[in-house]
C-alpha positions as CSV (number, residue, x, y, z in Angstrom):
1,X,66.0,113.9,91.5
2,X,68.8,114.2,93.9
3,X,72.1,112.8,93.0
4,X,72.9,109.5,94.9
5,X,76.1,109.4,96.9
6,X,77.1,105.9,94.9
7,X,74.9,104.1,92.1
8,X,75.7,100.8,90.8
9,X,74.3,98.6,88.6
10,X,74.8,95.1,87.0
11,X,78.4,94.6,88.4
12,X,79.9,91.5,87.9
13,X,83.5,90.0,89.3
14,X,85.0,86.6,89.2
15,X,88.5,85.4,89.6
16,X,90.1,82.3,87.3
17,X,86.5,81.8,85.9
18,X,85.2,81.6,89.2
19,X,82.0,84.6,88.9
20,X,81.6,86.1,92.5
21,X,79.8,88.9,92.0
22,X,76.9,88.4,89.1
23,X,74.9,91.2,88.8
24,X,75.1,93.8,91.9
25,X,72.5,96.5,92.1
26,X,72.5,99.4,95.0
27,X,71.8,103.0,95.7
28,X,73.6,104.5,98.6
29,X,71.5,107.7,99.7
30,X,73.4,111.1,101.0
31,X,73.9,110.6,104.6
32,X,73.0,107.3,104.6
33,X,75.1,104.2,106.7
34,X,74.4,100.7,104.7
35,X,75.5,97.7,105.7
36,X,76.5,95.0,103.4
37,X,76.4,91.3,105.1
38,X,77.4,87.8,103.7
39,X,79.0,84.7,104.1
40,X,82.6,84.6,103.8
41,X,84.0,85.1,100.1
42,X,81.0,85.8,98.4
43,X,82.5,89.2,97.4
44,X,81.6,91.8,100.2
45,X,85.2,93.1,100.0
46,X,85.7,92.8,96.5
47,X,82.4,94.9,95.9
48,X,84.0,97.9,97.6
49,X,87.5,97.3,96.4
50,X,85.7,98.0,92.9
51,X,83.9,101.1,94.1
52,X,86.9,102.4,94.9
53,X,88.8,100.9,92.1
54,X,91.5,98.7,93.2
55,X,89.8,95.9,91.6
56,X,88.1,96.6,87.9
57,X,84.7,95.0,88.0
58,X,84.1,92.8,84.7
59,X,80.8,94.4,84.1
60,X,78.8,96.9,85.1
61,X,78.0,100.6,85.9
62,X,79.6,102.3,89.0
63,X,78.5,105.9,89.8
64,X,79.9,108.1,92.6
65,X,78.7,111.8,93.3
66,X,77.6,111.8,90.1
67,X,81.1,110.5,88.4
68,X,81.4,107.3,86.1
69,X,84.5,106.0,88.0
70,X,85.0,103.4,85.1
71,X,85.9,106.4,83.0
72,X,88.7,107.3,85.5
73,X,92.3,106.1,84.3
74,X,94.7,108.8,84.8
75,X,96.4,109.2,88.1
76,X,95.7,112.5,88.6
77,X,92.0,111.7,88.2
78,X,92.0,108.3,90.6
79,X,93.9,110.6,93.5
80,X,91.8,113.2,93.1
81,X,88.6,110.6,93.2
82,X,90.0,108.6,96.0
83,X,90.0,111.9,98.2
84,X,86.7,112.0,98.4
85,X,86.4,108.5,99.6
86,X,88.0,107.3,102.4
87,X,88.3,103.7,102.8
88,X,89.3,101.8,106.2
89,X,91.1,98.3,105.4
90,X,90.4,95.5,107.8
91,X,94.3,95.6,109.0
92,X,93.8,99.5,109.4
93,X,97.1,100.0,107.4
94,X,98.9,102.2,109.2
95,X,102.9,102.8,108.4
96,X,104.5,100.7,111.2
97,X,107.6,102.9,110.8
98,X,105.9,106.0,111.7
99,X,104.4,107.5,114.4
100,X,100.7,108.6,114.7
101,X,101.5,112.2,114.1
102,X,103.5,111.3,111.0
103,X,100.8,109.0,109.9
104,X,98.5,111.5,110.2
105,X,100.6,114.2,108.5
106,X,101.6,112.2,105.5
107,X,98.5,112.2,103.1
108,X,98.2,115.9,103.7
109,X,101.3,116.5,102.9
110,X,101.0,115.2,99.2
111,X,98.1,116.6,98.6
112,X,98.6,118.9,95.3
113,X,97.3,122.1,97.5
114,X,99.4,121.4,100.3
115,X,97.8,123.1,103.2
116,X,100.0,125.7,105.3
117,X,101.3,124.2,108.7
118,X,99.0,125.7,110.5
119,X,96.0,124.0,108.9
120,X,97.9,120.5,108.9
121,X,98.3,120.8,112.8
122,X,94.4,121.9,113.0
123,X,93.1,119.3,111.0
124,X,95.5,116.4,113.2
125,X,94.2,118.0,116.1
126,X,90.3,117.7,115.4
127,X,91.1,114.1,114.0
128,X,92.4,112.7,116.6
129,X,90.1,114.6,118.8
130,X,87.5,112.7,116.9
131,X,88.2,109.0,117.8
132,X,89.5,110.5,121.2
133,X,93.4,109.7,121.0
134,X,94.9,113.2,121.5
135,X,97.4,112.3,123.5
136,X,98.9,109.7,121.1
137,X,100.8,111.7,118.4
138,X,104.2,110.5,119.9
139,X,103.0,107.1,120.0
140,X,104.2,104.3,117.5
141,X,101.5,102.1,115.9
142,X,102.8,99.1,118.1
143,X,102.5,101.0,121.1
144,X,98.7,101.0,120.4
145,X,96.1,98.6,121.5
146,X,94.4,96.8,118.5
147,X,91.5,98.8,118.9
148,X,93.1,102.6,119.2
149,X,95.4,101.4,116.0
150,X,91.6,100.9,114.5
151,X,91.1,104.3,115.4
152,X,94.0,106.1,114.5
153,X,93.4,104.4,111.1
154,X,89.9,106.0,111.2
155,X,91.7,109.0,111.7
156,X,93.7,108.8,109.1
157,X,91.3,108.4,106.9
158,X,89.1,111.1,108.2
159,X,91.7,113.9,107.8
160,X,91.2,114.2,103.9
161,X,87.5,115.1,104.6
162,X,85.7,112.2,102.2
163,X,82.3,112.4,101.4
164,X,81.6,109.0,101.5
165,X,83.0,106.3,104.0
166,X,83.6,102.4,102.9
167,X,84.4,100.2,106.0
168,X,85.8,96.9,105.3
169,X,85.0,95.0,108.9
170,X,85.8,98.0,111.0
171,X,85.6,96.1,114.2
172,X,87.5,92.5,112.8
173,X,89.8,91.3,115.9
174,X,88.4,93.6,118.7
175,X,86.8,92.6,122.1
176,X,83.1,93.6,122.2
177,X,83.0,96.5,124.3
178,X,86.1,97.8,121.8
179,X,83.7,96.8,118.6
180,X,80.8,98.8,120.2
181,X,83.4,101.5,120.7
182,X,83.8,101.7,117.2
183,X,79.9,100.7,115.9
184,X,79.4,104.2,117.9
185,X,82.1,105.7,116.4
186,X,80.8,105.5,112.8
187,X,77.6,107.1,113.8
188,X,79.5,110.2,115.3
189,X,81.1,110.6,112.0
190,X,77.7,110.3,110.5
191,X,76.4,112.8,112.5
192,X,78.9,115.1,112.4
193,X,80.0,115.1,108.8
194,X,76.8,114.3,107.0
195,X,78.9,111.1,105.5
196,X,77.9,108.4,103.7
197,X,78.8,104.7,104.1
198,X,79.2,101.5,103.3
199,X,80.0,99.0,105.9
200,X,81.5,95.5,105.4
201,X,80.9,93.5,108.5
202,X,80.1,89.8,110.1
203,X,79.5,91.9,113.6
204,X,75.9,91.6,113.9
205,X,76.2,94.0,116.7
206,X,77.7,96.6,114.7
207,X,75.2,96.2,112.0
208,X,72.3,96.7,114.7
209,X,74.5,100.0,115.9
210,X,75.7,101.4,112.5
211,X,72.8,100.4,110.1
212,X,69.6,102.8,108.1
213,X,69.7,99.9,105.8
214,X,71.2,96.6,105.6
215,X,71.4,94.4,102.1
216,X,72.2,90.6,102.3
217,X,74.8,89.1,99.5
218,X,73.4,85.8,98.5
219,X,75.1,83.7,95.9
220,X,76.5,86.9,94.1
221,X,73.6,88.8,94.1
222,X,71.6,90.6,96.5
223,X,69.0,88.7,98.2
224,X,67.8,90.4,101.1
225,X,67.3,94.5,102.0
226,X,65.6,96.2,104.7
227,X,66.2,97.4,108.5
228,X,68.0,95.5,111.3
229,X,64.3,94.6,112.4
230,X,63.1,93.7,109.2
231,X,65.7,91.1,108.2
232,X,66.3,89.6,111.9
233,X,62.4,89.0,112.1
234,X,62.4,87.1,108.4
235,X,61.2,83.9,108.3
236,X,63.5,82.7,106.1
237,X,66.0,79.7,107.6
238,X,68.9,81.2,105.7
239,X,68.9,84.5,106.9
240,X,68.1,83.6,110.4
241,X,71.9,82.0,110.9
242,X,73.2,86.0,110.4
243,X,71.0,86.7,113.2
244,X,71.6,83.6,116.2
């Protein structure tokens, strides 16, 4: 049987007694784009923030590329497993301080196998290339539209090569032709680098762009799993407020 790209089974979360997450079971396939909906605060975010462990679930099994991330305490390890997964945060995260080249140049440069100069200018090159922002090395983060900052952060994140992709609302805050810009973005990445994802999002537009499968996060577990099609032709009075 083929390894999964992330396996996770029977995670629970809650905060100050408050359960959120109760029992979260999902495959994510090699080369596959899911789509995680939900109301606000029933734990979308917090799902991924465990998968990449900056929150430790309560309970529960996480595997990624074949790893038991649970098992993972030293720093050394959690680097060298957060490398292969790139995660964009909602705010995009980039170091107001810097510029995009410097952005771009700083997690190569700690990587413990430094590349050479050479390779650090090729890979900021075919990064930025990728979200189409070339000319914008120079450029501060607040010189930057919301939506090329969204970008640059994709670029960012892109330059250590992940396998897998989490998205937390990559298109929060951005006008819809701008959202589209980005829905289509994911799916180049896809494409071209064979990733896998998981994408956070209320941008039902998006999800039709961006999703092979979507699953639905009903009070802490998952309720609902299937196409964009499938779910937004259920006749089920709940689901059908995702899709009006």
């Amino acid at each position: 049987m083929e390894e999964k790209a992330i396996s996770v089974t029977g995670l629970k979360k809650g905060f100050d007694g408050n359960e959120i997450l109760k029992g979260i079971d999902f495959d994510l396939e090699k080369g596959e784009n899911l789509v995680v909906l939900g109301k606000s605060g029933v734990g979308k975010s917090v799902l991924i923030k465990c998968i990449v462990k900056l929150i430790e679930p309560d309970d529960g099994d996480i595997e990624v590329l074949g790893t038991d991330i649970r098992s993972l305490h030293k720093d050394d390890e959690l680097n060298e497993y957060r490398r292969k997964v790139g995660f964009l945060f909602q705010g995009g995260a980039l170091y107001d301080a810097m510029t995009v080249e410097e952005n771009m140049r700083f997690p190569l440069e700690r990587l413990p196998n430094k590349p050479d100069n050479d390779e650090i200018e090729k890979r900021i090159e075919e990064a930025l290339e990728n979200v189409g922002l070339e000319d914008t090395r120079k450029k501060m983060p607040a010189e930057l539209s919301g939506g090329m900052n969204k970008r640059i952060a994709l670029a960012r994140t892109l330059i250590l090569q992940p396998q897998i992709m989490l998205y937390d609302e990559p298109t929060t805050g951005l006008d819809p032709a701008t959202s589209k810009e980005i829905s289509h973005l994911i799916l180049e990445m896809q494409d071209k680098y064979k990733m896998s994802s998981v994408i956070i999002t209320h941008d039902m537009k998006c999800a039709e762009i961006t999703a092979n499968r979507m699953k639905v996060i009903k009070d802490g577990v998952f309720a609902f799993e299937g196409s964009y099609d499938d779910l937004s032709s259920k006749d089920d009075p709940w689901l059908k407020n995702f899709f009006e």
